[in-house]
C-alpha positions, 0 to 999 in steps of 0.5 A: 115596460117593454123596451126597444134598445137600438145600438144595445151591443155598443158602450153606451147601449150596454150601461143602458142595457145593464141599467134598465134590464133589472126591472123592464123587458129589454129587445136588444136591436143593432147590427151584431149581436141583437134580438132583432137586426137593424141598420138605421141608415136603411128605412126598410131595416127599420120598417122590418125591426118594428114589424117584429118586435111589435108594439113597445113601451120606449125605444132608446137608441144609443147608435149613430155614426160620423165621420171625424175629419179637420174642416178643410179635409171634410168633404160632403161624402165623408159630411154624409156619414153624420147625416144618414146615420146620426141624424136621418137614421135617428130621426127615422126611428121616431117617424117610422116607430110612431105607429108601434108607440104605445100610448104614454111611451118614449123615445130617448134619442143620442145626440152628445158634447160637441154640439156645446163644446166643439173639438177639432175634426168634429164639426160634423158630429157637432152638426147632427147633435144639434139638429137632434136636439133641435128636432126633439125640441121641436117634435115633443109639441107635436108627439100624439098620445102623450108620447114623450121624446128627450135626449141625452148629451153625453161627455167622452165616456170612460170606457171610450177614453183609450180609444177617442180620448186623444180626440178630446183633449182636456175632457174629464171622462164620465162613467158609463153608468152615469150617462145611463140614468139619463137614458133611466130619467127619460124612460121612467120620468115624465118629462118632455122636450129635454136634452139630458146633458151628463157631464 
């Protein structure tokens, strides 16, 4: 397959990476370190990645920010980090890509953990979980050409323990390889709707 993996450079994208390069064409797409550069948070950026890598098989995306804050400090400004990036940017992969799916392909989105069980200071990464989830649920009955969509929900990743753990408090860390099969599932399986959940 012919794959598009948005986010390719960061801790999930590389386990994806490793994972699915052994026996797929992998186009590495972010904004440091990629095939194609891409800023997700900008229609046009995500226009001209398609534009370039033409045609593809599966699009995963293991990118998306948001903004960690406690509720009462949690402002619609810092609020907009989750909702351009992890949410509409995703989304935007999916309405803007359509037209370069091949028949019978996928996208994998990210959404993660907090959505089912929420963390101080993470009410707005929660939000954005949710609402992939929601739309990939909703979006799987509409998908034309036997196009699948699916998530993936992934716990604190090893990897990230020292740098978030903090946040995460009583979490048992998964490693990065676990979380990648279910971006492995999504691609290579022939399911549809789902939110792969690795805990």
């Amino acid at each position: 397959m012919k794959i598009l993996l948005v986010g390719a450079s960061g801790t999930i994208g590389s386990n994806v990476h490793d994972s699915l390069s052994k026996n797929h064409e992998i186009t590495r797409a972010g904004r440091n370190g990629a095939d194609v550069q891409v800023d997700i948070m900008d229609e046009a950026s995500i226009r001209n990645m398609y534009e370039q890598t033409g045609s593809v098989d599966a699009v995963i995306n293991a990118s998306g920010s948001a903004g960690f804050a406690p509720l009462p400090e949690l402002t619609p400004e810092k609020n907009e980090t989750a909702i351009n990036s992890k949410l509409k940017g995703q989304i935007n992969l999916v309405l803007l890509g359509l037209p370069y799916m091949n028949d019978g392909g996928s996208f994998t989105l990210t959404s993660g953990i907090m959505m089912d069980d929420p963390i101080p200071q993470g009410s707005s990464a929660a939000m954005a979980n949710g609402a992939i989830r929601s739309f990939v649920k909703s979006a799987a009955i509409e998908m034309p050409r036997g196009i699948r969509i699916n998530s993936v929900s992934p716990n604190l990743l090893q990897e990230s323990a020292e740098r978030i753990g903090h946040l995460f408090a009583g979490f048992e860390p998964v490693p990065g390889g676990k979380v990648a099969r279910a971006y492995q599932k999504s691609v290579e399986g022939m399911q549809t709707g789902e939110s792969y959940e690795v805990y």
